[in-house]
Structure formats: structure tokens, C-alpha cells
C-alpha positions in Angstrom: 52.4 -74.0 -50.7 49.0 -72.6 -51.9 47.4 -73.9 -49.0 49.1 -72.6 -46.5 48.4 -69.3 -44.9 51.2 -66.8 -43.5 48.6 -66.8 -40.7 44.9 -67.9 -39.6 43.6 -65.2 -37.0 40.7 -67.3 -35.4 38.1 -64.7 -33.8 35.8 -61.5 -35.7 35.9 -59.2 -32.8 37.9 -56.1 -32.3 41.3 -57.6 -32.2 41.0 -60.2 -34.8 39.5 -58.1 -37.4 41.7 -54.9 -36.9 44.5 -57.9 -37.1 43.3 -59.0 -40.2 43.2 -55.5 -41.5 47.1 -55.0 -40.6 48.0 -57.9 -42.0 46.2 -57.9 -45.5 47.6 -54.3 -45.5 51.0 -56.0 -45.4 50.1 -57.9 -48.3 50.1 -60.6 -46.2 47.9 -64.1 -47.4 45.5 -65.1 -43.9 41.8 -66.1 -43.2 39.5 -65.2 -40.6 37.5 -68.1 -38.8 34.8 -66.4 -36.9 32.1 -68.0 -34.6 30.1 -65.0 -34.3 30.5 -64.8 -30.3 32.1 -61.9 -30.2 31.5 -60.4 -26.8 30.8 -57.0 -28.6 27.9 -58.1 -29.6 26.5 -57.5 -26.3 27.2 -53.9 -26.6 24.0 -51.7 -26.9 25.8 -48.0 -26.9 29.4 -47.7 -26.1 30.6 -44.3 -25.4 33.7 -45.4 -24.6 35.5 -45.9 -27.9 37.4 -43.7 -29.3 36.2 -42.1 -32.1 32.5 -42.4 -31.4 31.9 -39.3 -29.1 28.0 -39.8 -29.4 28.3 -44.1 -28.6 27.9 -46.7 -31.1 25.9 -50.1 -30.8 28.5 -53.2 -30.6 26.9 -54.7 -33.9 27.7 -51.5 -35.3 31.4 -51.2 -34.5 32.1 -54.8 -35.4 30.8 -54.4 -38.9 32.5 -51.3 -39.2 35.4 -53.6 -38.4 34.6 -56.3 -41.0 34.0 -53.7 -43.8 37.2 -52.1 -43.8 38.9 -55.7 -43.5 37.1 -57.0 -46.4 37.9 -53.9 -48.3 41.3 -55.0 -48.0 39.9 -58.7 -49.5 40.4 -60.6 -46.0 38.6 -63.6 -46.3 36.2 -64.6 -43.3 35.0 -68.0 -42.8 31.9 -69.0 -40.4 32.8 -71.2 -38.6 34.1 -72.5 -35.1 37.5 -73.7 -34.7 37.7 -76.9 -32.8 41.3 -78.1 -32.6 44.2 -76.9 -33.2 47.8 -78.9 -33.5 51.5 -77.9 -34.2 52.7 -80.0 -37.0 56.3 -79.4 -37.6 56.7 -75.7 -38.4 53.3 -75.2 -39.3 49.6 -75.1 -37.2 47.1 -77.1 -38.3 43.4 -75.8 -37.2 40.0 -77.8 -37.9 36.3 -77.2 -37.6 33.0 -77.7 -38.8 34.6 -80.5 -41.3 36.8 -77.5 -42.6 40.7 -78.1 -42.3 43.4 -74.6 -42.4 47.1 -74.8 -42.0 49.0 -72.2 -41.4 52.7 -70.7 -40.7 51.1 -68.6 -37.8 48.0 -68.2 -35.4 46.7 -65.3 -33.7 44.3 -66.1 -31.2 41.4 -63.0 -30.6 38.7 -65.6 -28.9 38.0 -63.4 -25.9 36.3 -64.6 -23.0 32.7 -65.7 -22.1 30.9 -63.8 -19.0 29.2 -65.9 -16.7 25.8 -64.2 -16.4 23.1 -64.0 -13.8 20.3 -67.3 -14.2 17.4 -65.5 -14.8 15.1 -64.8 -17.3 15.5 -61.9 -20.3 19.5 -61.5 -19.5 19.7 -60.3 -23.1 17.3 -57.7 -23.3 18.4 -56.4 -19.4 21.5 -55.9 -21.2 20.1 -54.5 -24.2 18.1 -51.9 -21.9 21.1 -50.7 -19.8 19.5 -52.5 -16.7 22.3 -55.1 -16.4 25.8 -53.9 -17.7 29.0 -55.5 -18.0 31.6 -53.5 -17.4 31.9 -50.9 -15.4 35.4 -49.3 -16.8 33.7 -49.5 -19.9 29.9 -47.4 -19.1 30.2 -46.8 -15.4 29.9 -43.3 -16.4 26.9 -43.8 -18.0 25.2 -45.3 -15.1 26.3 -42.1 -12.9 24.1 -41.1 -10.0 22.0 -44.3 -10.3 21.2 -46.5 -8.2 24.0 -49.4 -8.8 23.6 -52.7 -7.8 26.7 -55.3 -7.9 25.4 -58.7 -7.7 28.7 -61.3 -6.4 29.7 -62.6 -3.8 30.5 -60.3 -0.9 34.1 -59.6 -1.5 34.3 -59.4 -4.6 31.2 -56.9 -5.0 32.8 -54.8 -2.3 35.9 -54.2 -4.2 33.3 -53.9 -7.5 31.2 -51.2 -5.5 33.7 -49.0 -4.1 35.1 -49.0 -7.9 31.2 -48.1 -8.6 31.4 -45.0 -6.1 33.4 -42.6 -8.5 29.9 -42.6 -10.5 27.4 -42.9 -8.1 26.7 -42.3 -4.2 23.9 -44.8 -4.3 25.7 -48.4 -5.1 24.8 -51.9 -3.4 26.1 -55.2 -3.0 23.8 -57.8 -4.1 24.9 -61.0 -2.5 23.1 -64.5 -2.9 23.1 -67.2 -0.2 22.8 -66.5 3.5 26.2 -65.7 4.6 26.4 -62.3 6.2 29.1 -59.4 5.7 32.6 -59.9 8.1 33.0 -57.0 10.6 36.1 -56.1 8.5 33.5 -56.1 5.2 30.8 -54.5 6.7 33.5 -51.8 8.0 34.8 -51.1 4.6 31.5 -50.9 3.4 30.0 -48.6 5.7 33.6 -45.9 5.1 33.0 -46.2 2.0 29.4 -45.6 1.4 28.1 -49.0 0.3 24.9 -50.9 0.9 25.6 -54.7 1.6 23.0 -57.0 1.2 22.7 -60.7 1.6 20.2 -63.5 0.5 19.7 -62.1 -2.5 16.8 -64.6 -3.5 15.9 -63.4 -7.5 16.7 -60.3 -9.7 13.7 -59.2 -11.6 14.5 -57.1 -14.9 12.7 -54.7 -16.6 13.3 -52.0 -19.9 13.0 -49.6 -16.3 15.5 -51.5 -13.7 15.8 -54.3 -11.7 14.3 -55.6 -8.6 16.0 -57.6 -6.4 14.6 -59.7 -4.0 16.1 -60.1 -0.5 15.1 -63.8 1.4 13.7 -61.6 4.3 10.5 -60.3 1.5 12.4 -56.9 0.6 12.8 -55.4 -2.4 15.6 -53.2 -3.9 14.8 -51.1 -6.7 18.0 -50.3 -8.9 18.3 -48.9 -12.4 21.4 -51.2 -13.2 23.1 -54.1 -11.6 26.6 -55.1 -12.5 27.0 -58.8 -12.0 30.7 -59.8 -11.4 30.5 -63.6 -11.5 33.9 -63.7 -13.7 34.8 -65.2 -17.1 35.9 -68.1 -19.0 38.9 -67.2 -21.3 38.0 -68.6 -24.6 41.6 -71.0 -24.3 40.2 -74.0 -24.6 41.5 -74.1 -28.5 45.0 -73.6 -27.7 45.5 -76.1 -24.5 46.6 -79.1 -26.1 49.7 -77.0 -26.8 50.1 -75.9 -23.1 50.4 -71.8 -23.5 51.6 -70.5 -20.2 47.8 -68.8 -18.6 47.4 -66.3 -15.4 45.6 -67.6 -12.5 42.1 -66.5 -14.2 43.2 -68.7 -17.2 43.7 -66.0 -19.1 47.2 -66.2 -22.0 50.5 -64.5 -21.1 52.0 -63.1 -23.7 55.5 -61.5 -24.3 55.8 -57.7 -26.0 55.1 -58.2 -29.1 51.6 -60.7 -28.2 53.3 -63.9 -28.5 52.6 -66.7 -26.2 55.1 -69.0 -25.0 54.5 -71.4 -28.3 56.2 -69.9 -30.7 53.9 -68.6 -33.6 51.5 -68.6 -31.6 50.0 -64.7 -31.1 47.0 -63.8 -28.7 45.4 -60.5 -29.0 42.4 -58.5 -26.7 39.9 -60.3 -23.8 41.9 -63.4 -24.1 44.8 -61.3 -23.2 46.2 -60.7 -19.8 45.2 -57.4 -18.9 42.1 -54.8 -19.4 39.2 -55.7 -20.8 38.7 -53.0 -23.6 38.1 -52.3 -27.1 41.0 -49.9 -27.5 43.4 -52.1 -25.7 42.2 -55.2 -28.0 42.5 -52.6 -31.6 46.6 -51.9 -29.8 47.3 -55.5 -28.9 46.2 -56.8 -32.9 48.0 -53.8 -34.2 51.4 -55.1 -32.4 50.6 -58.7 -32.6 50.5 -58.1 -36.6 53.0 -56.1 -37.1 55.3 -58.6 -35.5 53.7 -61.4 -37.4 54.5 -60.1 -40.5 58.1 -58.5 -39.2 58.3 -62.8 -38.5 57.2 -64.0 -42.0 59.7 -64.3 -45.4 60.1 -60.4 -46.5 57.6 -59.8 -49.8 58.9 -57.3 -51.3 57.1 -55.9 -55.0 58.7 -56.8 -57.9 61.0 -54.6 -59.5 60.2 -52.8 -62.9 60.9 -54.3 -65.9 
């Protein structure tokens, strides 16, 4: 069956790629069907992965990732997956009038942040003054002056996080409602600024501004905004993969999800949010894959 792959690992970010590698290494036959949303992307210097003790840009690391995968002749579509079916004891996966059927699936689709609405997000991000994770450069933002822009609770829990880095960290809260004496109590142990009616956030290559309903300003050289995600699932729901409460896959030792065959690896994931954790989830996912597959042993010597 020619036209059947031993598996289709949909996603080009850390996981699926370092998947792919694995798998072509095991002289295994897969493609690659990659939107180009990987949330790497955003990266503008991560310090944070191993290997690269003086940072490296997101668009760097991911086509570090693709060139050693296509060394290994991995073939990478563009294109977005748009459904995907179980047909019998294969999976059947479509998009952008393209059709791929495969004995196995890994899913690396990540998630999608849900940003601030305000004007120049991208280039905020590219200038440090807006950052996404704060396990991944809260170091690098230590001693600033933080701002976490959510609603109350959840920035309080964010910014006493934010407080190994920095003694100077806000909560940015829009809307009118005010702190509980139980928030406002934490807050003040703790060493964090609460402040509601958070009516804009102005960005600059210097900082951010925020605007407070009352006609105050706060002046901050990075705001974390913790609005939460959207777990890139929505290929995989027609066949009903058991989620977390954030949507997120469950997935058993070896990265499986409750259908069999089908594999989840990084953001998608239950769990941490990090490049090093996605690379160890697609190194297990595809070594199980393969471990799964017909053995394809070389042929003996004549």
C-alpha cells in the first residue's frame, strides 16, 4: 500500500519535527503537514532551551529543526489539515484539496494564545514588551517592572509566580470590579500591585503603558497577559479523544490518546508548556510509534 504512511505527524513545531526526525531515523515512511502556526514563531530570543546558552530567535530553532529532518528526507507538506476520520485500521486526513491516509497520527498542533486587542501585539512581542511565558523568559524580565494583565485571580496567582524575578510586578485588571479583601490581602503579603479598570495598554519598542479608567498611567517594561489558550483539538474531535478541563489531550505513557493510534505530542499535551518537554514527548511518542508498526528489519546479505 504505496499510499499509505506508517504515520502522518500533522504540526512543524518542536514536537512534530523532532518526531519526524525519530521516525525517518527509524526508517520509518511519514509526512509532515505543517500550517506554519507554530507558536515558536513568536519567539524573539529564548534563553531557555537547552543548548543555546546565548538565546536563539524561535524562527531560528524551528529551521534548525526542519533542516535536520529533511536531512533525514522527511517530507513536509504546507498545508492545513482539516478533518481527520478513522476508517477501519487506518486514519484518513484531508486539506487544502490534498487527501493522506495513514496507519498512525501524531498530533503536535499546540495551542493558540488569546492575546491582548490592541494595536502592534506582534512587534510588543518582538520587543520583549509583551511576553508569553513567564516559565519560559521570566528571568529575563528580572528586576523590571512586570505587569500581568487578567483578570484578578488569575493575575494574582501569575504575579506572585512573577515575584521570584522581580520586586516590582502588577496586576493589570480590565473592567471595574475591585480586588476581594481575601485578594487584596494576598496581594499586599506578597508584594503585588493590584490594579483595576485597566482601560487600554499602549506598547512601545521601550514598554507599555497602561491606562487606568481613573486617568493614570502605569509605566512597565513588560506585561504578561494570561487570558489562556485554545488547544489546537479541533482536528481530532470528531473522534472524541478524552481532553482536561482546559481542553487540552490526555495521553497515556507512551503519548497516546485514548484512540488508539492516535499520538499527541508538546502544547497540545497536558502538562508544561515548553520546548524541551515538547522535543521529550515526540521522542517517546515516536519511539512507541515505530515500537507499534510491522518490524523493518534490513535485508540480509546475499
Amino acid at each position: 500500500m504505496s499510499d499509505v504512511y506508517d504515520c502522518l505527524i500533522i504540526g512543524a513545531g518542536p514536537a512534530g519535527l523532532t518526531a519526524a526526525t525519530y521516525l525517518a531515523r527509524y526508517r520509518r515512511r511519514i509526512l509532515v503537514v505543517d500550517a506554519g502556526q507554530s507558536r515558536a514563531r513568536w519567539i524573539p530570543a529564548s534563553h531557555n532551551c537547552p543548548g543555546f546558552p546565548f538565546g536563539v530567535a524561535g524562527n531560528e530553532l524551528l529551521a534548525r529543526f526542519r533542516a535536520q529532518a529533511e536531512s533525514h528526507q522527511v517530507p513536509i507538506v504546507r498545508a492545513r489539515a482539516e478533518e481527520l476520520a478513522r476508517e477501519d485500521d487506518l486514519f484518513r486526513a484531508t486539506g487544502n484539496s490534498q487527501d493522506w491516509c495513514a496507519r498512525s497520527v501524531l498530533l503536535a498542533t499546540g495551542v493558540v494564545d488569546r492575546l491582548p486587542a490592541v494595536d502592534g501585539v506582534e512587534q510588543a512581542i518582538a520587543a520583549g514588551s509583551l511576553r508569553l511565558c513567564a516559565v519560559c523568559d521570566g528571568y529575563e524580565a528580572r528586576d523590571e517592572a512586570i505587569g500581568v494583565y487578567a483578570p484578578i485571580e488569575e493575575g494574582l496567582g501569575h504575579a506572585i509566580f512573577l515575584r521570584t524575578f522581580s520586586a516590582n510586578v502588577h496586576v493589570l485588571a480590565a473592567g471595574r470590579a475591585s480586588p476581594s479583601a481575601e485578594q487584596r490581602a494576598r496581594a499586599e503579603a506578597a508584594g503585588v500591585g493590584v490594579h483595576a479598570g485597566v482601560s487600554d495598554l499602549r506598547f512601545s519598542s521601550g514598554g507599555c503603558t497602561a491606562m487606568l479608567d481613573d486617568g493614570d498611567a502605569l509605566q512597565l517594561d513588560t506585561v504578561y497577559p494570561v487570558l489562556g489558550s485554545d488547544p489546537a483539538t479541533q482536528l481530532a474531535a470528531p473522534l472524541e479523544p478524552a481532553t482536561d478541563g482546559d481542553g487540552k489531550l490526555l495521553v497515556s505513557d507512551v503519548m497516546e490518546t485514548s484512540v488508539p493510534g492516535l499520538f499527541a505530542a508538546g502544547d497540545v499535551v497536558s502538562g508544561l508548556n515548553q520546548i524541551s518537554v515538547a522535543v521529550g514527548h515526540a521522542a517517546i511518542a515516536a519511539t512507541a510509534i515505530h515500537r507499534r508498526l510491522p518490524l523493518n528489519p534490513r535485508p540480509l546479505a546475499v
